[in-house]
C-alpha positions as CSV (number, residue, x, y, z in Angstrom):
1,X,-14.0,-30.7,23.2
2,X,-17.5,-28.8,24.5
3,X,-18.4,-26.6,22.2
4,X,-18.4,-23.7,24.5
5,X,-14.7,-24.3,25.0
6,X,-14.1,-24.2,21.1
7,X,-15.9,-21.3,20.8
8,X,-14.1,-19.4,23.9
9,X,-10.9,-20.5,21.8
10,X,-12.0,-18.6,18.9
11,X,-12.4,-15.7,21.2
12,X,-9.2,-15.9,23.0
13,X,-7.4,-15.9,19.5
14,X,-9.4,-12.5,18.8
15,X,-8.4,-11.3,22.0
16,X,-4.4,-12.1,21.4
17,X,-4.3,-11.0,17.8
18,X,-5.5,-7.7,18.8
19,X,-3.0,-7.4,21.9
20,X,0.0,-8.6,19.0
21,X,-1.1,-5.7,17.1
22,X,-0.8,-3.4,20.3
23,X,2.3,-4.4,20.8
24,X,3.6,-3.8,17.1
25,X,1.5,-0.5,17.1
26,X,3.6,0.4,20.0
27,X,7.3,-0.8,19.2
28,X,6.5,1.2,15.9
29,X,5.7,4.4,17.8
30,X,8.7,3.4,20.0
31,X,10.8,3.7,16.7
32,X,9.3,6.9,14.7
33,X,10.5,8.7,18.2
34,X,13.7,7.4,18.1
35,X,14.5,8.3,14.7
36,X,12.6,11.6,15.4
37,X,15.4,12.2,18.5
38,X,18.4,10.4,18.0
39,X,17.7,8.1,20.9
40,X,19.5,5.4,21.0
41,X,18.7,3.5,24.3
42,X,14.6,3.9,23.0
43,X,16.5,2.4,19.5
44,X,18.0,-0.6,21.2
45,X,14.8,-1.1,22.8
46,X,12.6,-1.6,19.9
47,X,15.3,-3.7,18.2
48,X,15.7,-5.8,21.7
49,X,11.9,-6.0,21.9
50,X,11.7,-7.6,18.5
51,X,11.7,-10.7,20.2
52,X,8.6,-10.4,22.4
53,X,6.3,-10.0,18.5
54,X,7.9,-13.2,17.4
55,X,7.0,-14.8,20.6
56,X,3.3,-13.8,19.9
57,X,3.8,-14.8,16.5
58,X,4.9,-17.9,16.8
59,X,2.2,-18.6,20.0
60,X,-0.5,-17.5,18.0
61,X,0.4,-19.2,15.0
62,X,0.7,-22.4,16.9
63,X,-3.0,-22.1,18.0
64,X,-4.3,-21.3,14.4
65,X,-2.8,-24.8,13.6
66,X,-4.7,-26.4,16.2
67,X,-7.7,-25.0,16.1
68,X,-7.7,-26.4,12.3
69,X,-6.1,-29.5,12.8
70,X,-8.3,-30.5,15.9
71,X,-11.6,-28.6,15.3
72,X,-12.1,-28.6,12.2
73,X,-13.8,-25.5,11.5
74,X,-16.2,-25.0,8.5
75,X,-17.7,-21.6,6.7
76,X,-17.1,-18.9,8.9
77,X,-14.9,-20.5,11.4
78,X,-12.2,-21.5,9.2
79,X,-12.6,-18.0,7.0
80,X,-11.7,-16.6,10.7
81,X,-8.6,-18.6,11.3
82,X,-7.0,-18.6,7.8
83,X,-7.6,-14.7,7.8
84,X,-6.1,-14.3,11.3
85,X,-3.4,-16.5,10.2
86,X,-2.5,-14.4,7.4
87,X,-3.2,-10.9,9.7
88,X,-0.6,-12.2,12.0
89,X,2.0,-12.6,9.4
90,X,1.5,-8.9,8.8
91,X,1.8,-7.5,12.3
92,X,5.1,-9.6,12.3
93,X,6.4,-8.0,9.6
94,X,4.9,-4.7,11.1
95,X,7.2,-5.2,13.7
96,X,10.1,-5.9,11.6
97,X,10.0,-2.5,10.5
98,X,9.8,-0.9,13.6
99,X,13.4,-2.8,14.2
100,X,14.3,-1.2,10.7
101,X,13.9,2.4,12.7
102,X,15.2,1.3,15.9
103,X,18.4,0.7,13.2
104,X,18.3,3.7,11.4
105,X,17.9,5.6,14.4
106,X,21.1,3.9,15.8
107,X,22.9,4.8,12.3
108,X,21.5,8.2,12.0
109,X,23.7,11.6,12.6
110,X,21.7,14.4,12.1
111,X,18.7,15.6,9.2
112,X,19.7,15.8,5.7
113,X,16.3,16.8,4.6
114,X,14.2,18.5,7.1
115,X,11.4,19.0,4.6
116,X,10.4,15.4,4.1
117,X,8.2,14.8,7.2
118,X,9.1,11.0,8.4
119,X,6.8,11.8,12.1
120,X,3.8,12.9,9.3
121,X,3.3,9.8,7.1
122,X,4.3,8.0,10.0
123,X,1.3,8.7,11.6
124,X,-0.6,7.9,9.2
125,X,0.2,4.0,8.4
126,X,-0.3,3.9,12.0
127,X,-3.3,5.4,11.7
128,X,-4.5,3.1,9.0
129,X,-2.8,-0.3,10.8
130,X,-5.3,0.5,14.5
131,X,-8.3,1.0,11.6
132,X,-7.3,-1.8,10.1
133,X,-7.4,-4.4,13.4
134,X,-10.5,-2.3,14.1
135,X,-12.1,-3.6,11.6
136,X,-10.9,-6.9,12.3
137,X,-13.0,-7.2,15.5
138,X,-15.9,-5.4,14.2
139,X,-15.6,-7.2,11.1
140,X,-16.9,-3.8,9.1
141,X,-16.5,-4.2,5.5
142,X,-17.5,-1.0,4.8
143,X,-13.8,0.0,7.4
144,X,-12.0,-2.4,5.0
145,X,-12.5,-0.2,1.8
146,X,-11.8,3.0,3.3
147,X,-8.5,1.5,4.7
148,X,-7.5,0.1,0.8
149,X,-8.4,4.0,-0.5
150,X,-6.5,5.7,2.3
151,X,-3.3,3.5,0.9
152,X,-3.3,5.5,-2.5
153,X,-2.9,8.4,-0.3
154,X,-0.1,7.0,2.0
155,X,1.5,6.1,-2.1
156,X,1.2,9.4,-3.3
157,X,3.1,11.4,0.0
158,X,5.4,8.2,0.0
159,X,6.3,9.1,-3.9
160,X,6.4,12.8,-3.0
161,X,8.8,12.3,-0.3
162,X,11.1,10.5,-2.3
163,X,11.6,12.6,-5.5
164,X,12.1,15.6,-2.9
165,X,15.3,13.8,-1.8
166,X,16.1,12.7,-5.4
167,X,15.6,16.1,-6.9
168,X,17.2,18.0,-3.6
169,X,20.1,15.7,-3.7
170,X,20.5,16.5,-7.4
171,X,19.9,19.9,-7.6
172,X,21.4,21.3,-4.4
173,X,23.3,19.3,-2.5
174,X,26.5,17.8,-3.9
175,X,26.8,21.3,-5.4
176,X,27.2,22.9,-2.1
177,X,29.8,19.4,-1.1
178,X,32.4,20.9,-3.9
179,X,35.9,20.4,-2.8
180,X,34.7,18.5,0.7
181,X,36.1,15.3,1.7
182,X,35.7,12.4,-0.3
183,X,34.4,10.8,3.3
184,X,32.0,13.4,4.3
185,X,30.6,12.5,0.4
186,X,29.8,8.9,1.3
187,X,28.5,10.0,4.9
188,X,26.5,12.0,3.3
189,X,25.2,9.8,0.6
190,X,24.6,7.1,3.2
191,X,21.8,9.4,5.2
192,X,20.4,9.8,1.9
193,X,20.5,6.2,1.5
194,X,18.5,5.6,4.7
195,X,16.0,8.4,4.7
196,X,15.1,7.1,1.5
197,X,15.0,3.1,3.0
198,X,12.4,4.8,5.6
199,X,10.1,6.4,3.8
200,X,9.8,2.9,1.3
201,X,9.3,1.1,4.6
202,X,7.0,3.4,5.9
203,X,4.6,2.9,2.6
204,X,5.1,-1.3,3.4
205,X,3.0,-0.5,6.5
206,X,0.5,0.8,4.9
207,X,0.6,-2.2,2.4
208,X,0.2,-4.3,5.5
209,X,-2.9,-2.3,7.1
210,X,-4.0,-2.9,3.3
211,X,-3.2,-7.2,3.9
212,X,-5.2,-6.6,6.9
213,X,-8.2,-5.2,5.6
214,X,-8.4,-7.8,3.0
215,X,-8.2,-10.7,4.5
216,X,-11.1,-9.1,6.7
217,X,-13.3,-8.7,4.0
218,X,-12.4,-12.4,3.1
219,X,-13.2,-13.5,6.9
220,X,-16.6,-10.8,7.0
221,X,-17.8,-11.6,3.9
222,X,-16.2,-14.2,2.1
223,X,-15.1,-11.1,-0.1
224,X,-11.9,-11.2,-1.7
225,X,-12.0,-8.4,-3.9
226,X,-8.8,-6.6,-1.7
227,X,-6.9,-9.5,-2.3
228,X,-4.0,-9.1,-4.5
């Protein structure tokens, strides 16, 4: 093959590993808004449009293999196609979270705990996911750390959010539940249950964005001190 069609190649995978992560950026979105409203037709539509991101996994994926098993790329080259590789497997999994709040959104009945702000932390592993395929195709090092700092941050509200519930739930809430119906109990309990299953997936974006920004450092700089 010429070389200027390998190269163009390389480029086209560039180009479609930043339109998967569009994609997953926006089924995500799609999913905070329907938990946020109740919506179920936007919920089925994130879970129905799961399908498209595996597509684009599984297309990209396929041309990762072939550029290394026909090309052969050396040095840079092949740090580029193992590290997009890898940054694809995260935006798939992205996207298997955003089907996580298209399902919770479909399960959801009204807001136990108004004070823990899902929309908030949210926006933030967003946030850190579009800096994080930023610095993919500028290939910014210095974009990479700041991503890996900003997790600690998305850790700590995570945390926060959490031992609100726990110590709401605790202190308040099955006291005011006295002599209710063993039913409304478990109802209860299983909001509880998935509030608490959002905000852990919500921190497993920001782990991702952190996946992301480490295998870019590996792919920049042949840097692997994010990689854990």
């Amino acid at each position: 093959m010429p070389r200027e069609d390998y190269q163009q190649q390389m480029a086209d995978l560039e180009d479609d590993i930043l339109y998967m992560s569009e994609v997953v950026l926006e089924r995500f979105r799609m999913g905070l808004d329907a938990l946020e409203r109740k919506d179920e037709a936007l919920a089925r539509e994130v879970i129905e449009g799961d399908h498209e991101v595996n597509e684009l996994y599984l297309d990209l994926e396929q041309d990762c293999i072939d550029l290394l098993a026909l090309q052969q790329p050396v040095a840079g080259d092949l740090r580029f196609i193992a590290a997009s590789f890898k940054i694809i497997t995260d935006l798939e999994r992205i996207g298997d979270l955003a089907t996580n709040l298209g399902e919770y959104a479909l399960d959801a009945e009204r807001d136990v705990f108004p004070d823990v702000d899902i929309q908030s932390i949210g926006d933030e592993t967003l946030d850190m996911v579009e800096n994080a395929m930023q610095a993919y195709a500028e290939q910014s090092p210095t974009d990479c750390f700041a991503i890996a700092e900003r997790d600690n941050d998305i850790d700590v509200h995570c945390e926060a959010a959490s031992d609100l519930i726990v110590r709401d739930l605790i202190e308040t809430r099955l006291d005011e539940r006295e002599g209710i119906q063993e039913n409304d109990v478990e109802t209860f309990m299983t909001e509880v249950s998935r509030l608490l299953l959002t905000v852990r997936d919500l921190e497993r974006v920001g782990d991702h964005a952190v996946n992301i920004a480490a295998r870019t450092l590996y792919m920049a700089e042949n840097d692997g001190a994010l990689i854990y």
